[in-house]
Biopython code that builds the backbone (N, CA, C, O; Angstrom):
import numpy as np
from Bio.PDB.StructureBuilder import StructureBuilder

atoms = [
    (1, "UNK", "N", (0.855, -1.178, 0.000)),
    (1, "UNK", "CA", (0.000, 0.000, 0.000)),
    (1, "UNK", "C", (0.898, 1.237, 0.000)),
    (1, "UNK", "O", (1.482, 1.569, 1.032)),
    (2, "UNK", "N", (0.997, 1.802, -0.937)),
    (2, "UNK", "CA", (1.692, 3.203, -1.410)),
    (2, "UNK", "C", (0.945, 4.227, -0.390)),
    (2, "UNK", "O", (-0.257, 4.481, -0.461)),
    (3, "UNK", "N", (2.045, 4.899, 0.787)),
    (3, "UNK", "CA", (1.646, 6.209, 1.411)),
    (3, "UNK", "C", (1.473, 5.379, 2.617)),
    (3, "UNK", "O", (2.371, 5.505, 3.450)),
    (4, "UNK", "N", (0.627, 4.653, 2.866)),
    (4, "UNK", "CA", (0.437, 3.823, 4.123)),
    (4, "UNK", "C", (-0.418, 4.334, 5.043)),
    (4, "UNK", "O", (-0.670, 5.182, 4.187)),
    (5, "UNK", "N", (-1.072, 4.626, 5.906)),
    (5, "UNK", "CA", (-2.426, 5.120, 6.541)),
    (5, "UNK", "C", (-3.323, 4.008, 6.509)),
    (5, "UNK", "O", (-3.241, 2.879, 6.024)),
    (6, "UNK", "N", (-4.367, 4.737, 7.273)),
    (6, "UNK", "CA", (-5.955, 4.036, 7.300)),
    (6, "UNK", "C", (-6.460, 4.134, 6.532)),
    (6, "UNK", "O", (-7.472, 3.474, 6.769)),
    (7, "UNK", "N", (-6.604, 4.803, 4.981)),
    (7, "UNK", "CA", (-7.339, 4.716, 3.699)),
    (7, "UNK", "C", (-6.635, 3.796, 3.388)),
    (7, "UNK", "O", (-5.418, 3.875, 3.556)),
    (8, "UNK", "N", (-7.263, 2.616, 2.819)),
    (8, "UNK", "CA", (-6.784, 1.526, 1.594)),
    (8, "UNK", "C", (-6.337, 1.828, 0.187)),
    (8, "UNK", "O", (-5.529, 1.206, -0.504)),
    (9, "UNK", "N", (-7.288, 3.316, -0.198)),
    (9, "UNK", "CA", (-7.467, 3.895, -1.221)),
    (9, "UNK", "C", (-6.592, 5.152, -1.775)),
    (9, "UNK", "O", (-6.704, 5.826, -2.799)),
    (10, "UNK", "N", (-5.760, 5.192, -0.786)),
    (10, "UNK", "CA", (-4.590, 6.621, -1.008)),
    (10, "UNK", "C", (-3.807, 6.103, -1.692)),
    (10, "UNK", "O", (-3.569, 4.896, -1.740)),
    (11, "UNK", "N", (-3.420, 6.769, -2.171)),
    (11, "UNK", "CA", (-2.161, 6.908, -3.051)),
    (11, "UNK", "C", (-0.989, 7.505, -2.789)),
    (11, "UNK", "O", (0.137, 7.030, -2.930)),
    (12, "UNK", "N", (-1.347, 8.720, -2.345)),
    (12, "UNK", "CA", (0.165, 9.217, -1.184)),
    (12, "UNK", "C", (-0.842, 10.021, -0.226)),
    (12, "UNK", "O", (-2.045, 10.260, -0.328)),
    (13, "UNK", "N", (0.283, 10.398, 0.911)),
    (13, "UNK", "CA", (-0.230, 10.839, 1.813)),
    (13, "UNK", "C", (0.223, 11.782, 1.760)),
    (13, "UNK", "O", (1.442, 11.671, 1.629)),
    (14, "UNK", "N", (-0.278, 13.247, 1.808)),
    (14, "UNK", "CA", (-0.196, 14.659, 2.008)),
    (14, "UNK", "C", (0.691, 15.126, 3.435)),
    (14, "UNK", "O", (0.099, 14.960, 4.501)),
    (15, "UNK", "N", (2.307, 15.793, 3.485)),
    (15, "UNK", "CA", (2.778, 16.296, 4.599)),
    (15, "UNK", "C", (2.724, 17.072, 4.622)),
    (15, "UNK", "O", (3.768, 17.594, 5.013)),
    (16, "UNK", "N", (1.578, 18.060, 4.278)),
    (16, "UNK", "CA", (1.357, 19.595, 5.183)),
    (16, "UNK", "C", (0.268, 19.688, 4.460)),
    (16, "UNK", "O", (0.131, 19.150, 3.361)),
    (17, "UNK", "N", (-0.845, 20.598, 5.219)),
    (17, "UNK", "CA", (-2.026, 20.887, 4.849)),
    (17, "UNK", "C", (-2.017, 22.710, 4.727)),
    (17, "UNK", "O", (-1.766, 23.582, 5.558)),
    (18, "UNK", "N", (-2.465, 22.761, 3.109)),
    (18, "UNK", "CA", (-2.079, 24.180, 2.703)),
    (18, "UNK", "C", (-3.468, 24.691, 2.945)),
    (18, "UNK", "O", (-3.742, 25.589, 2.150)),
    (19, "UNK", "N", (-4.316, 24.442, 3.685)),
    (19, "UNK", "CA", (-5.379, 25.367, 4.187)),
    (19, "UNK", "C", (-6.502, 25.732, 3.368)),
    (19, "UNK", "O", (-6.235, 26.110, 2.227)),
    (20, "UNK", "N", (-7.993, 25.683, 3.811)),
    (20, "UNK", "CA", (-8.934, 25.870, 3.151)),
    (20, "UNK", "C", (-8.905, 26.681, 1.534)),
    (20, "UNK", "O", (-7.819, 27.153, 1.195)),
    (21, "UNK", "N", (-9.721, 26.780, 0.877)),
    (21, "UNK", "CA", (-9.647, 27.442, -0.540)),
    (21, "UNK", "C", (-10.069, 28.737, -0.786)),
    (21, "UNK", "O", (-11.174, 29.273, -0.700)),
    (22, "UNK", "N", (-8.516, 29.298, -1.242)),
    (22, "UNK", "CA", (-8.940, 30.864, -0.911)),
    (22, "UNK", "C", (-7.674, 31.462, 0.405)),
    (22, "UNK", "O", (-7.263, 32.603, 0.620)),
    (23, "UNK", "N", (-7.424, 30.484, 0.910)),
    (23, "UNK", "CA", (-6.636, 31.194, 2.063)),
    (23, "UNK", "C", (-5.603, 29.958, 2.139)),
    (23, "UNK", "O", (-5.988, 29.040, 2.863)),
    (24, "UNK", "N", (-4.644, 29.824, 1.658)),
    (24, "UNK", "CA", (-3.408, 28.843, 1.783)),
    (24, "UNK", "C", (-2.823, 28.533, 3.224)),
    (24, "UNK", "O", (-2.443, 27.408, 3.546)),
    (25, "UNK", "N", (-2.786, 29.707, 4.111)),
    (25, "UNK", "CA", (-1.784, 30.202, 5.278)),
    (25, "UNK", "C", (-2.632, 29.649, 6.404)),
    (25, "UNK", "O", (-1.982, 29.329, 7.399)),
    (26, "UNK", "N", (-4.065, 29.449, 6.471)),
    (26, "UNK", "CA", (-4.885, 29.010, 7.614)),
    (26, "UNK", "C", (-4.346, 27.978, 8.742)),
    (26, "UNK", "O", (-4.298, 28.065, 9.969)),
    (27, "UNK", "N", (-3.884, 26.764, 7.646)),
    (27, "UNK", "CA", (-4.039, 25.520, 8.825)),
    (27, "UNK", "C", (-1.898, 25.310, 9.284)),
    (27, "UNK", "O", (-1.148, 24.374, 9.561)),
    (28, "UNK", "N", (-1.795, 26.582, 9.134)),
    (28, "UNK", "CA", (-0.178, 26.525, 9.590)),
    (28, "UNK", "C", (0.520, 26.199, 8.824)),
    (28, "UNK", "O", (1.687, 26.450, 9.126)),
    (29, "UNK", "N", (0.320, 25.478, 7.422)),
    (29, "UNK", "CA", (1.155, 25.059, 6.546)),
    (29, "UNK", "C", (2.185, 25.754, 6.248)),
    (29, "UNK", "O", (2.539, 26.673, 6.988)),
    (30, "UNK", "N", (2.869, 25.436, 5.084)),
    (30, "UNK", "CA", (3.929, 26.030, 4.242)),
    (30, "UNK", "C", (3.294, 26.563, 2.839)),
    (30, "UNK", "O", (2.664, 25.715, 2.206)),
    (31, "UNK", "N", (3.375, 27.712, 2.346)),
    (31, "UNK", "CA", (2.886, 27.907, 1.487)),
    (31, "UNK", "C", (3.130, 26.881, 0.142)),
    (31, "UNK", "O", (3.909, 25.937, 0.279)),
    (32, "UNK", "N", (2.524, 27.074, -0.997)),
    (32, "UNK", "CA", (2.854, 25.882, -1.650)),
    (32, "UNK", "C", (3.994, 26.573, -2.635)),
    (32, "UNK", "O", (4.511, 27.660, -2.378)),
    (33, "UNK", "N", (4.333, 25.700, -3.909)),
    (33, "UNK", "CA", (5.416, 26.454, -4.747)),
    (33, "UNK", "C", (4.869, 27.342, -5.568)),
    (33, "UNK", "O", (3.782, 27.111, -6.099)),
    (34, "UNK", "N", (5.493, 28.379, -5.760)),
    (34, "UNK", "CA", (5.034, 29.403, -6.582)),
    (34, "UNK", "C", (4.149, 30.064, -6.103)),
    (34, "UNK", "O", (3.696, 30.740, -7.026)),
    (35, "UNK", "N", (3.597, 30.287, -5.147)),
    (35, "UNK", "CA", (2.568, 31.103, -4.641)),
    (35, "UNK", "C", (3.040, 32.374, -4.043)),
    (35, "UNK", "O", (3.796, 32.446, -3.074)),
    (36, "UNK", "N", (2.340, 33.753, -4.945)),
    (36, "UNK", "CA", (3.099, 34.986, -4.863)),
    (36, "UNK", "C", (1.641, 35.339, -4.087)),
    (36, "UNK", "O", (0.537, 34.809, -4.211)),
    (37, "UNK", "N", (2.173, 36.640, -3.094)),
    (37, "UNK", "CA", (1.399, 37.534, -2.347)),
    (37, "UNK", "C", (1.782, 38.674, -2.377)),
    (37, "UNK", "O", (2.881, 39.135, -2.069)),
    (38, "UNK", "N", (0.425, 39.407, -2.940)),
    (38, "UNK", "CA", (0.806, 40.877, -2.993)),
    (38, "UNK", "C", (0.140, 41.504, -2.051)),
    (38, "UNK", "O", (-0.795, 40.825, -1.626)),
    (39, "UNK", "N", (0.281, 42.757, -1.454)),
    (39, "UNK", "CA", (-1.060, 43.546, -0.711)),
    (39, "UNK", "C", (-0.727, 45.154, -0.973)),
    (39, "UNK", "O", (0.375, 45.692, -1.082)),
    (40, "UNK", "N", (-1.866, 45.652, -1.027)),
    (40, "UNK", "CA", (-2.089, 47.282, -0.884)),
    (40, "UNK", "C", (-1.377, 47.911, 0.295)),
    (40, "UNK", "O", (-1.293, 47.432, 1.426)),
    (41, "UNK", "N", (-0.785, 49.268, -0.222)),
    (41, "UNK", "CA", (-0.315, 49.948, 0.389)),
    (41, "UNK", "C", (-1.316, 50.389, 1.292)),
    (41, "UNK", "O", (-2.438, 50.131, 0.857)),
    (42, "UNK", "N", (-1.319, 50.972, 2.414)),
    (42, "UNK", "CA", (-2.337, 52.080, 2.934)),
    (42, "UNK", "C", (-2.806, 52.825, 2.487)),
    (42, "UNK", "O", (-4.006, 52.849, 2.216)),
    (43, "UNK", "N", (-1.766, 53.924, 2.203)),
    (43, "UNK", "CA", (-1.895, 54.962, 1.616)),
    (43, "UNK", "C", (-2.784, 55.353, 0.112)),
    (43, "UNK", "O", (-3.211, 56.382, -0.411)),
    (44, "UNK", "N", (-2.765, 53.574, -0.277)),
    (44, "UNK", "CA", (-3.420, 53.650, -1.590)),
    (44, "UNK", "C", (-4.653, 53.343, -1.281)),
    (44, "UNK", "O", (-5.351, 53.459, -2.289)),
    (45, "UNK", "N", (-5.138, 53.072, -0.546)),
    (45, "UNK", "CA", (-6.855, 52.328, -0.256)),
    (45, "UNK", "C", (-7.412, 53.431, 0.068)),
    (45, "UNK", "O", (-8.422, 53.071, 0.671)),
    (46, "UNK", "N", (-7.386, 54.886, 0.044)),
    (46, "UNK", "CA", (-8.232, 55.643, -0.072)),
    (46, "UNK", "C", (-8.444, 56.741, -1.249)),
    (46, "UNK", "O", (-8.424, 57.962, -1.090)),
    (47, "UNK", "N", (-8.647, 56.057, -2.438)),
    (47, "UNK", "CA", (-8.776, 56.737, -3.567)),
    (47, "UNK", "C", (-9.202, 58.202, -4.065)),
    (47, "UNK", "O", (-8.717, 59.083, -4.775)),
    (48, "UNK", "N", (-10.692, 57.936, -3.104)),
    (48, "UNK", "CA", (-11.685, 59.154, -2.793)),
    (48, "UNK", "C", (-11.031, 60.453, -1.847)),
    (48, "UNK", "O", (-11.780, 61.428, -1.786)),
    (49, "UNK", "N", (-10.132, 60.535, -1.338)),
    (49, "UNK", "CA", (-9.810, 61.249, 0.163)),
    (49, "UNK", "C", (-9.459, 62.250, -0.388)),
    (49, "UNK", "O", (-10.079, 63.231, 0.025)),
    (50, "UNK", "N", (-8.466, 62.542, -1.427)),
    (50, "UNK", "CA", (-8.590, 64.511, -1.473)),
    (50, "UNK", "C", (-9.332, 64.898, -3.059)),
    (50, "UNK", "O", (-8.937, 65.675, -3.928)),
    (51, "UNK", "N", (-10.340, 64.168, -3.022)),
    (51, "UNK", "CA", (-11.362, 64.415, -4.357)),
    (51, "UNK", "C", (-11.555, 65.939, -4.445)),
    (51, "UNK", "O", (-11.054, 66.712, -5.262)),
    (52, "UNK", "N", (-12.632, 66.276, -3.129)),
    (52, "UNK", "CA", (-13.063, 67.677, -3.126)),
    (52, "UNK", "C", (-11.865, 68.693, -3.201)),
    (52, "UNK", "O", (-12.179, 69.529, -4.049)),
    (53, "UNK", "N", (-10.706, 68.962, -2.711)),
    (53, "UNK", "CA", (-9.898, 69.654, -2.484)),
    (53, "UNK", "C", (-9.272, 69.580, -3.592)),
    (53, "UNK", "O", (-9.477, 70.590, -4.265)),
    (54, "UNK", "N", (-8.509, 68.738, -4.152)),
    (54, "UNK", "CA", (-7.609, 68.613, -5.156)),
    (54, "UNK", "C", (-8.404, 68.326, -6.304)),
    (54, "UNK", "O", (-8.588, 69.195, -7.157)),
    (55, "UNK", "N", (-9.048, 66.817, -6.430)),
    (55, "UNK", "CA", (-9.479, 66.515, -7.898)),
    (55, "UNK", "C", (-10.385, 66.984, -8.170)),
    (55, "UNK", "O", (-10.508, 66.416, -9.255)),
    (56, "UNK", "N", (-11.248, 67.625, -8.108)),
    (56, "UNK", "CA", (-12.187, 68.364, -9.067)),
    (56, "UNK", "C", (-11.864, 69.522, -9.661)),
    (56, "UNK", "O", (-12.454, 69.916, -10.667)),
    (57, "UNK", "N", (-10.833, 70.216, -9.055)),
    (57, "UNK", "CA", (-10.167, 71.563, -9.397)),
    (57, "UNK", "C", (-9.124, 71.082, -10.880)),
    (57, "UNK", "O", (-9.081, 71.867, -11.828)),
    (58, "UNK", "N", (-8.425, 69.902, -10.926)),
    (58, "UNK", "CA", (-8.029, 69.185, -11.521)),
    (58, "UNK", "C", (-8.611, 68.304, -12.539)),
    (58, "UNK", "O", (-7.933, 68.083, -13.542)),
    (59, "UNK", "N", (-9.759, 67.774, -12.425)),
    (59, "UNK", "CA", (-11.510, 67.621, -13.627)),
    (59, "UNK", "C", (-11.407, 68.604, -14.295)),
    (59, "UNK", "O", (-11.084, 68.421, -15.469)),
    (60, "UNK", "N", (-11.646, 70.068, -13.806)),
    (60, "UNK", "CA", (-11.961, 71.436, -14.143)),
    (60, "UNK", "C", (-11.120, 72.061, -15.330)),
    (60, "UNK", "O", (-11.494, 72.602, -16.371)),
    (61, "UNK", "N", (-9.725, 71.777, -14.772)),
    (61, "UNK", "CA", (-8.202, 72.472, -15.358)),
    (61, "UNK", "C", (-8.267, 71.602, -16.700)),
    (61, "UNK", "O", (-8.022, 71.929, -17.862)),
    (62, "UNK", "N", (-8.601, 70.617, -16.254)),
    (62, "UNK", "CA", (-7.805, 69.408, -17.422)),
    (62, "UNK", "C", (-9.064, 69.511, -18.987)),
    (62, "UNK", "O", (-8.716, 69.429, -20.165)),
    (63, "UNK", "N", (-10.448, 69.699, -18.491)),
    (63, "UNK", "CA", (-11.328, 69.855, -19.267)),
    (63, "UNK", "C", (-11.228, 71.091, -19.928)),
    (63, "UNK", "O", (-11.127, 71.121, -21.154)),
    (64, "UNK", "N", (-11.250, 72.491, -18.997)),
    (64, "UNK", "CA", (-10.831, 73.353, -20.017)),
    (64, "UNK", "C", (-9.803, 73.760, -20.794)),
    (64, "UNK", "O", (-9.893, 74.752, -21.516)),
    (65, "UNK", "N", (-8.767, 73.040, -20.709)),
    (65, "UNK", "CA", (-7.731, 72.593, -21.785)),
    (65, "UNK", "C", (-8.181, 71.868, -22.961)),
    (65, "UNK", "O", (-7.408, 71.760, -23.913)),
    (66, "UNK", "N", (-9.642, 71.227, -23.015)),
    (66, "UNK", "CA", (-9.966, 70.417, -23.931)),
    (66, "UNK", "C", (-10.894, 71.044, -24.837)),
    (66, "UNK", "O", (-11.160, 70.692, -25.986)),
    (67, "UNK", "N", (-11.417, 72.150, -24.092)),
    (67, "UNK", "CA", (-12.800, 72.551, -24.924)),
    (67, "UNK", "C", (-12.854, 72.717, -26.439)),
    (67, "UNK", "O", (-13.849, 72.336, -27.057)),
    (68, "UNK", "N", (-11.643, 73.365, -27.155)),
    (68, "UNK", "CA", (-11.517, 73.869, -28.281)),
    (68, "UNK", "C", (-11.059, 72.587, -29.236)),
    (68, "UNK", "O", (-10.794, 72.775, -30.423)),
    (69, "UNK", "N", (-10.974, 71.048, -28.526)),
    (69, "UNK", "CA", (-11.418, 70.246, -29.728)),
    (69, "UNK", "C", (-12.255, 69.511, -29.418)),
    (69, "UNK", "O", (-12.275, 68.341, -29.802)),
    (70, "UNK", "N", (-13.170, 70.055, -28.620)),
    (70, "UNK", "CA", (-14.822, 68.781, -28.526)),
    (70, "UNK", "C", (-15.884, 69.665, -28.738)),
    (70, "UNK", "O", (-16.712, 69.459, -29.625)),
    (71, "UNK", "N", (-15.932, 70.791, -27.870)),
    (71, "UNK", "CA", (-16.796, 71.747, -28.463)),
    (71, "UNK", "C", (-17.218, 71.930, -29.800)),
    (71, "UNK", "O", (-18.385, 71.783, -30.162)),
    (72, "UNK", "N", (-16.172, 72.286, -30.621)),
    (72, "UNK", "CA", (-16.643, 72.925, -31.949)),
    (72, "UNK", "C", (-16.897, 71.615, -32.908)),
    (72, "UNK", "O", (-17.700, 71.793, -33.824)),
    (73, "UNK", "N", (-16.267, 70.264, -32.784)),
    (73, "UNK", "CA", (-16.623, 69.222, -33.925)),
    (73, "UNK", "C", (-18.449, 68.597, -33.300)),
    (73, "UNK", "O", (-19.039, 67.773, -33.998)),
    (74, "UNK", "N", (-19.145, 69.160, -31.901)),
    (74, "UNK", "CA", (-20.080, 68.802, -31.840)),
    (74, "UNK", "C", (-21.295, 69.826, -31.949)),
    (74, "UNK", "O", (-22.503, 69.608, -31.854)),
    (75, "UNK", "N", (-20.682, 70.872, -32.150)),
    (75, "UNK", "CA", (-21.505, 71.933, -32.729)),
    (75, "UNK", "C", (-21.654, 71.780, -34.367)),
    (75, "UNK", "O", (-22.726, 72.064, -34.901)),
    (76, "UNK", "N", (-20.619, 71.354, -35.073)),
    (76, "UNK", "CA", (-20.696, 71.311, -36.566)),
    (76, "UNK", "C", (-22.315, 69.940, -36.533)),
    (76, "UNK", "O", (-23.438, 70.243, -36.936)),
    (77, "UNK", "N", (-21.930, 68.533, -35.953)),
    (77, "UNK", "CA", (-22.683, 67.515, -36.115)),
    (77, "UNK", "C", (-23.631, 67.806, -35.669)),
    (77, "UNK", "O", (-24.507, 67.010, -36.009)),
    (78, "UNK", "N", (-24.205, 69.040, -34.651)),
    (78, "UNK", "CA", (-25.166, 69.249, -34.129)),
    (78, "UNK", "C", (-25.912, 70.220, -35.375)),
    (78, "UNK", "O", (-27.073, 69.991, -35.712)),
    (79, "UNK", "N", (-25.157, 71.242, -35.962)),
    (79, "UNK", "CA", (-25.902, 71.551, -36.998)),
    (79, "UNK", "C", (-26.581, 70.945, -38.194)),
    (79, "UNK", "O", (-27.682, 71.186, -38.690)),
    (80, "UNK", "N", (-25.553, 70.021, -38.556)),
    (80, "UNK", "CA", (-25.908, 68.974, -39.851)),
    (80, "UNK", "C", (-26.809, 68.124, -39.078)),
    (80, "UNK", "O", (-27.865, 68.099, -39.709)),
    (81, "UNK", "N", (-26.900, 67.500, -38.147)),
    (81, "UNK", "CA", (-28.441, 66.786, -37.917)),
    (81, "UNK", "C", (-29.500, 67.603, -37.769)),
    (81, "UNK", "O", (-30.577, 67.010, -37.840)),
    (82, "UNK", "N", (-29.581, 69.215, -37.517)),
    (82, "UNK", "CA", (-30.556, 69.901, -37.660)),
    (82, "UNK", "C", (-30.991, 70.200, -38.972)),
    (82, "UNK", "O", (-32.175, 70.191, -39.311)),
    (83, "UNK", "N", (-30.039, 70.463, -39.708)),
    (83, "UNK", "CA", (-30.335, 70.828, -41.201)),
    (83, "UNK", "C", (-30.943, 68.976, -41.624)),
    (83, "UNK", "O", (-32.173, 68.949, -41.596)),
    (84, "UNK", "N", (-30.483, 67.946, -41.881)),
    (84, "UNK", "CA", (-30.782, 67.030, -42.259)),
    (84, "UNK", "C", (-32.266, 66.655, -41.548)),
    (84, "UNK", "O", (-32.740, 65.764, -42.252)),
    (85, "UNK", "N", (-32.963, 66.886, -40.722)),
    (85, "UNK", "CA", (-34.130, 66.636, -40.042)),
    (85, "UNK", "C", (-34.794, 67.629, -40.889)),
    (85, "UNK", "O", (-35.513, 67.250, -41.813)),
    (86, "UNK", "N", (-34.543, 69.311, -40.559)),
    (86, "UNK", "CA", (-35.591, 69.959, -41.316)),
    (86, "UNK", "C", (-35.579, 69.389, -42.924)),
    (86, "UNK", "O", (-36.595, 69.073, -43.543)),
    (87, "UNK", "N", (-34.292, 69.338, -43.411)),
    (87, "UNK", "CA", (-34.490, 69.103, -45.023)),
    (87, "UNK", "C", (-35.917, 67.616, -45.442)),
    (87, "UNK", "O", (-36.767, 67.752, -46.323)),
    (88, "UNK", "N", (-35.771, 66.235, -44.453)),
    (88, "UNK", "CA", (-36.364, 65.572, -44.352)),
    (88, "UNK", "C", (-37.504, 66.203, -44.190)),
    (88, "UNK", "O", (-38.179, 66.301, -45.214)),
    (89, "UNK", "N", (-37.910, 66.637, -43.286)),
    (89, "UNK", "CA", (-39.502, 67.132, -42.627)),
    (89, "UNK", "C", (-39.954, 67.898, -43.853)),
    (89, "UNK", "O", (-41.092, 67.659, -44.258)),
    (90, "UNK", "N", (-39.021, 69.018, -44.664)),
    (90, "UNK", "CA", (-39.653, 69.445, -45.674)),
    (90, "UNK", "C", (-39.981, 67.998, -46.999)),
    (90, "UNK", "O", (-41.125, 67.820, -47.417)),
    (91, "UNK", "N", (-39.178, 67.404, -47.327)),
    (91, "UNK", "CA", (-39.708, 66.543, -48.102)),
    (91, "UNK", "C", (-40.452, 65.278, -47.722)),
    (91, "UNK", "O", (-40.724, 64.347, -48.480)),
    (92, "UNK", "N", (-40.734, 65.381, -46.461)),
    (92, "UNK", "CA", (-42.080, 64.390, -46.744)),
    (92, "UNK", "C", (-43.746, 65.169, -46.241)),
    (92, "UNK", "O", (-44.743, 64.699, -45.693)),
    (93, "UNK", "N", (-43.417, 66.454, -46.720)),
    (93, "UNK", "CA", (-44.399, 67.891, -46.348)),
    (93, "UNK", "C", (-45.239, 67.495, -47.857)),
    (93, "UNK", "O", (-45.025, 66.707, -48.778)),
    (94, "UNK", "N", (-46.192, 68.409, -47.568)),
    (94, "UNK", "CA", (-47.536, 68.499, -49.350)),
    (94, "UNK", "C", (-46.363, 69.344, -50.163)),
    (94, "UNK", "O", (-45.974, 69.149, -51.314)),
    (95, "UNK", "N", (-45.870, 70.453, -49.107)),
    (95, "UNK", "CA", (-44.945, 71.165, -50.268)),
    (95, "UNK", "C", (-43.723, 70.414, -50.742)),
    (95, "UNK", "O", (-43.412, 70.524, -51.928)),
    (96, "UNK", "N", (-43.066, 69.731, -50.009)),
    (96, "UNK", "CA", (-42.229, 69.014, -50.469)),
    (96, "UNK", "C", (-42.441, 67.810, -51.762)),
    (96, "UNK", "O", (-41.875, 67.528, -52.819)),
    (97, "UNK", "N", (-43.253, 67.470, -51.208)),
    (97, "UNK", "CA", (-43.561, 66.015, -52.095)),
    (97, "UNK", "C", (-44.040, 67.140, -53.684)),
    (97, "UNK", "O", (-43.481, 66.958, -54.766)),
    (98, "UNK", "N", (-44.938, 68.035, -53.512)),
    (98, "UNK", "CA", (-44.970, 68.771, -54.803)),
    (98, "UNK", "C", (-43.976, 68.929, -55.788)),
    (98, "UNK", "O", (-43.865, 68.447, -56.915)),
    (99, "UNK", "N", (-43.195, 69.794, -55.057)),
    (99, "UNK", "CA", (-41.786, 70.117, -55.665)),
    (99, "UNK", "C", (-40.900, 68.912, -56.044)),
    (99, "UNK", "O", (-40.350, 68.886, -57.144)),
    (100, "UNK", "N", (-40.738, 67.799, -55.047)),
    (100, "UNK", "CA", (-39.829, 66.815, -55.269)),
    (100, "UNK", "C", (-40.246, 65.647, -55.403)),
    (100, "UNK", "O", (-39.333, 64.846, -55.205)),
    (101, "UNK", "N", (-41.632, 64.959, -55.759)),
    (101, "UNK", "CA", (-42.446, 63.927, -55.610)),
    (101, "UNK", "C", (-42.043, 62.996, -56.833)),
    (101, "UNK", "O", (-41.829, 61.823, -56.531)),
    (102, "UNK", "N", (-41.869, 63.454, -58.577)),
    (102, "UNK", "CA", (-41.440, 62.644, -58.879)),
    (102, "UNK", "C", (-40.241, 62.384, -59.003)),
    (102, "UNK", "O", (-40.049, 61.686, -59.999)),
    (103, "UNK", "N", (-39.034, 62.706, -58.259)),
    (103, "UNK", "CA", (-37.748, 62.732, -58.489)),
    (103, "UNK", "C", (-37.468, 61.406, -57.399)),
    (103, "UNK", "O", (-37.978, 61.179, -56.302)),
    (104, "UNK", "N", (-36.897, 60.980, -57.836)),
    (104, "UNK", "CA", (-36.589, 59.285, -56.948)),
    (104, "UNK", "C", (-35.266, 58.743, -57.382)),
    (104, "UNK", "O", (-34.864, 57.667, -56.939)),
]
sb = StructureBuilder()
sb.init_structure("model")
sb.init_model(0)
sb.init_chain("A")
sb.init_seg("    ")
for serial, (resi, resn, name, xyz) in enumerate(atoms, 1):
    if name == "N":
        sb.init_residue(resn, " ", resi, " ")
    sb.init_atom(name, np.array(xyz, "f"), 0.0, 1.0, " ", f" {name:<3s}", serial, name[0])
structure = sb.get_structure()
């Protein structure tokens, strides 16, 4: 009997128990091979903490540095879907369809 114990059915017997699943370190073991552990700084686990003071003033700065290329390419698309709606609305109008009814 390979491993030797009270199971008939083992195959080897396990010398250290690496601890429930999810947590290796529980039952006193040795960690197993290759098993890396990282953890958070302190200092980093509060993401939110100088939002009001610092980052929104910083939202603010960084956006109005941006205005002069989002602004104006959504004012152009904002015009051309206005013009393209009225041009539509006029041609499916009595006056429209008059003027442009048999042209297809």
């Amino acid at each position: 009997m390979a491993g030797g114990g009270s199971d008939p059915n083992a195959r080897y017997k396990a010398t250290w128990h690496i601890g429930s699943w999810g947590n290796p370190y529980e039952g006193g073991g040795r960690p197993g091979k290759g098993v890396v552990t990282y953890s958070l700084s302190p200092n980093r686990q509060r993401p939110m903490a100088t939002f009001i003071a610092k980052g929104f003033w910083n939202v603010m700065r960084r956006s109005r540095n941006q205005v002069l290329f989002t602004i104006p390419p959504f004012l152009v698309a904002y015009g051309c879907m206005q013009w393209a709606i009225e041009k539509n609305e006029f041609y499916n109008s009595k006056t429209g369809r008059a003027l442009f009814g048999d042209e297809e």
